[in-house]
C-alpha positions in Angstrom: 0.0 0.0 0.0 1.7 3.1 -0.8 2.2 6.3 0.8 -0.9 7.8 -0.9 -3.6 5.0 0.1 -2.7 5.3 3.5 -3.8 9.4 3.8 -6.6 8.9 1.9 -8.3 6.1 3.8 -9.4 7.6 6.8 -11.0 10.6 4.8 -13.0 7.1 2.8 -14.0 5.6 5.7 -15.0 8.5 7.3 -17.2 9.5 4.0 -18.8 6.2 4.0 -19.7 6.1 7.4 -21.8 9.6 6.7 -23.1 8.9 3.8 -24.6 5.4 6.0 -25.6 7.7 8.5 -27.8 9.9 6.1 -29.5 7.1 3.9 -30.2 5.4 7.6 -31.8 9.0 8.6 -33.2 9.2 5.5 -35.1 5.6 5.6 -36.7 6.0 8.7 -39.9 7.0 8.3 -42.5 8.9 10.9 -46.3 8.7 10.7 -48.5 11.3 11.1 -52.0 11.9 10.2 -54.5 14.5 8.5 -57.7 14.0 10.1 -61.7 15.5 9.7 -64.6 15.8 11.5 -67.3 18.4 10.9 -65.8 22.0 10.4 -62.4 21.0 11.5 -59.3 19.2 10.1 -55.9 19.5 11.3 -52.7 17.4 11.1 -52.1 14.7 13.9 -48.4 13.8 15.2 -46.9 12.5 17.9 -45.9 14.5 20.8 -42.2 13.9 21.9 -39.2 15.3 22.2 -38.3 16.0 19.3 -41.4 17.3 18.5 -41.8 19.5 21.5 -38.1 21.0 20.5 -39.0 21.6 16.7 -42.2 23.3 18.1 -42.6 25.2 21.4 -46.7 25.4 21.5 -46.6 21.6 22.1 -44.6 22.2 25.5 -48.2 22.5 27.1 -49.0 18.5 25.7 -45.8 16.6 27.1 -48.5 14.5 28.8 -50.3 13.6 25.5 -49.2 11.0 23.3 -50.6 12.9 20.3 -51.4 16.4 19.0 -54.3 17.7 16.9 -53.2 20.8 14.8 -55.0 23.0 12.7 -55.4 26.1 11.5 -58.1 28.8 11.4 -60.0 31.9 11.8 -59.4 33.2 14.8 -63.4 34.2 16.2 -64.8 31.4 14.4 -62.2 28.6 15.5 -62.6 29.6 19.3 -66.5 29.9 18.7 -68.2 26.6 20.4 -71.1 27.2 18.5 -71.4 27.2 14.8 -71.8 31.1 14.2 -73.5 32.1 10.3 -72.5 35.5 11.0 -68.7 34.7 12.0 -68.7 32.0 9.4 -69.7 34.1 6.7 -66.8 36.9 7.8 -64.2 34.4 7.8 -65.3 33.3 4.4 -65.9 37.1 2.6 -63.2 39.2 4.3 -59.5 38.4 5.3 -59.5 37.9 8.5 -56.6 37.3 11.6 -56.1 33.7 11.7 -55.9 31.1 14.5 -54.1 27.7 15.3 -55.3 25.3 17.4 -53.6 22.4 19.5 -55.7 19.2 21.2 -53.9 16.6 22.9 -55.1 12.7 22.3 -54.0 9.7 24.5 -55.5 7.4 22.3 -54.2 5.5 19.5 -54.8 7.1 16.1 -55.3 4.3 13.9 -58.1 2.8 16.3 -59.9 6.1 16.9 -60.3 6.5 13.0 -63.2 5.3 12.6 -64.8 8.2 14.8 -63.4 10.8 12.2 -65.1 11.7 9.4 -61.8 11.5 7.3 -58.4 10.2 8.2 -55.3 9.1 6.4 -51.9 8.6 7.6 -48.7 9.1 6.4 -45.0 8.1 6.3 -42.7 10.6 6.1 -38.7 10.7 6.5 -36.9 12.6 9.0 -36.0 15.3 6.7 -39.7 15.8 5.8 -41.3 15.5 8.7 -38.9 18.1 9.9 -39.5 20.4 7.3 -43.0 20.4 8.2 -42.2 20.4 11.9 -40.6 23.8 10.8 -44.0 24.9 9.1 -45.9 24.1 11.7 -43.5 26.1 13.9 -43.4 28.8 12.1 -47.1 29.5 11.7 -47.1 30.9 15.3 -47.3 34.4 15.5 -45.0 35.0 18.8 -45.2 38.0 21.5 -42.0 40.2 20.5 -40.7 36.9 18.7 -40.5 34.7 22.1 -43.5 33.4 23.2 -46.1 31.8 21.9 -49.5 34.0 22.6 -52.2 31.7 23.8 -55.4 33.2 23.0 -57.9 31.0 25.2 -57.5 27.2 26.4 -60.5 24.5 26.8 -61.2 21.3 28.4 -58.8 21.6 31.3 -55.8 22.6 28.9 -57.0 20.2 26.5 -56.9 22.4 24.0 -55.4 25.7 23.2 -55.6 28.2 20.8 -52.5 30.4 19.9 -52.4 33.8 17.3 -51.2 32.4 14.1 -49.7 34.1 10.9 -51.3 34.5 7.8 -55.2 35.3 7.2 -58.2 33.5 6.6 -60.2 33.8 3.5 -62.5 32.0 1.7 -59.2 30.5 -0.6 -57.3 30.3 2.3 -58.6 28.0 4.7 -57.6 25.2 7.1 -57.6 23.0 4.1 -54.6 24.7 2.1 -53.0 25.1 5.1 -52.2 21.6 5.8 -51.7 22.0 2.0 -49.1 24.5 2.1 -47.8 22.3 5.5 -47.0 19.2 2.9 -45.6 20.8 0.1 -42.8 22.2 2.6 -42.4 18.9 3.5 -41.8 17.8 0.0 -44.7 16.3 -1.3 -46.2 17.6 -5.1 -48.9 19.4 -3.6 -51.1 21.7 -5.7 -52.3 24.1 -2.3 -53.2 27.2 -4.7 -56.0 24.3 -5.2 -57.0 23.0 -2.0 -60.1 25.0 -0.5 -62.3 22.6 0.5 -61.6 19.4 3.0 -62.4 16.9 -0.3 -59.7 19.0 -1.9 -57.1 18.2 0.6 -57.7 14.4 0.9 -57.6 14.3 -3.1 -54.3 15.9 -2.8 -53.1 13.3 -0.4 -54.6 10.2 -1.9 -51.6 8.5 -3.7 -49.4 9.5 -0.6 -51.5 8.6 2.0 -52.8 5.2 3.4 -56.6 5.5 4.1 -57.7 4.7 8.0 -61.2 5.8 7.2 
C-alpha cells in the first residue's frame, strides 16, 4: 500500500460512514396523520421530544401522546357554537387567523373510525422536519419569544395560539395543511385545495386510508 492510500483512507472511511448515517436518517420513516370531522381538520403527530423542541406550542401537551393541529380563523375557530354571521366573515373578508392544538391519548389508527376522514402518512426525517418547521413557524410570537395563547378549553386540553397568515375563503384550514406538505416535499397543488375533499384528493396516492 503506498504512501498515498494510507492518507486517503481515513478521509474514505470517514465519508462512507456519513453517507450510511444519512441514507439510515433518511429511511426511517415517521407517521402522522391528517384527520376530519365536521368544520375541522388538522394534522395529527406524535408529541415527543423532538417534537416539542422543533415546536414550542406543544410544550403544554408533554402528557399527551398525540397532538391535533390546525389552523383557522381566529373568532370562528374559538366559537363553540357554529356562528353564520362569523362564518360568513371568515369566508368574505381576510380575517386574523388562529391555530389550534388538542392533545389525544389514544391510539390514532383505532380512533379512525370516529373521524369523518383520516389518512396517515409516512414521512422521512427530513420531511417531517421540514413540516415540523412549518408548523413552527405558523405561530405568530409576543415580541418573537413566546407563543401568545389566545384561550384554552377542556382543562388545557386544548389551546388556541395567534397564528400568521389570514383566513379567507381560498385560504382555509384546508390549504393550510396543503401548504404544511408541500414544505415537506410532497407535489402538492395548495393554490387548489379550498375545500376538505380538496385536501384528501391531494393526499390520496401519498396517503394510506384509515377511514
Amino acid at each position: 500500500m503506498n504512501r498515498f492510500s494510507l492518507l486517503i483512507k481515513p478521509f474514505v472511511i470517514y465519508l462512507s460512514v456519513l453517507l450510511f448515517n444519512t441514507s439510515c436518517l433518511n429511511a426511517r420513516e415517521r407517521e402522522i396523520y391528517i384527520i376530519n370531522y365536521a368544520w375541522h381538520t388538522g394534522i395529527v403527530i406524535p408529541v415527543d421530544s423532538f417534537s416539542i423542541s422543533q415546536v414550542s406550542g406543544l410544550k403544554n401537551f408533554s402528557g399527551y401522546r398525540f397532538a391535533d393541529i390546525g389552523w383557522g380563523d381566529e373568532d370562528f375557530y374559538q366559537n363553540e357554537d357554529f356562528d353564520l354571521f362569523l362564518a360568513a366573515k371568515a369566508l368574505l373578508l381576510p380575517t386574523p387567523s388562529a391555530l389550534r392544538i388538542e392533545g389525544y391519548n389514544i391510539d390514532i389508527k383505532k380512533a379512525a373510525r370516529y373521524f369523518d376522514k383520516c389518512v396517515m402518512i409516512r414521512m422521512n426525517d427530513s420531511a417531517y422536519f421540514r413540516l415540523l418547521d412549518f408548523i413552527s413557524a405558523s405561530f405568530r410570537t409576543a415580541e418573537e419569544r413566546n407563543n401568545q395563547i389566545l384561550s384554552v378549553r377542556d382543562n388545557g386540553r386544548i389551546a388556541y395560539y395567534k397564528a400568521r397568515g389570514c383566513y379567507y375563503l381560498y385560504n382555509t384550514c384546508n390549504t393550510w395543511i396543503g401548504k404544511a406538505l408541500g414544505e415537506a416535499g410532497y407535489r402538492i397543488d395548495y393554490r387548489g385545495v379550498v375545500t376538505v375533499d380538496d385536501i384528501f384528493r391531494e393526499v390520496k396516492d401519498i396517503s394510506i386510508k384509515l377511514k
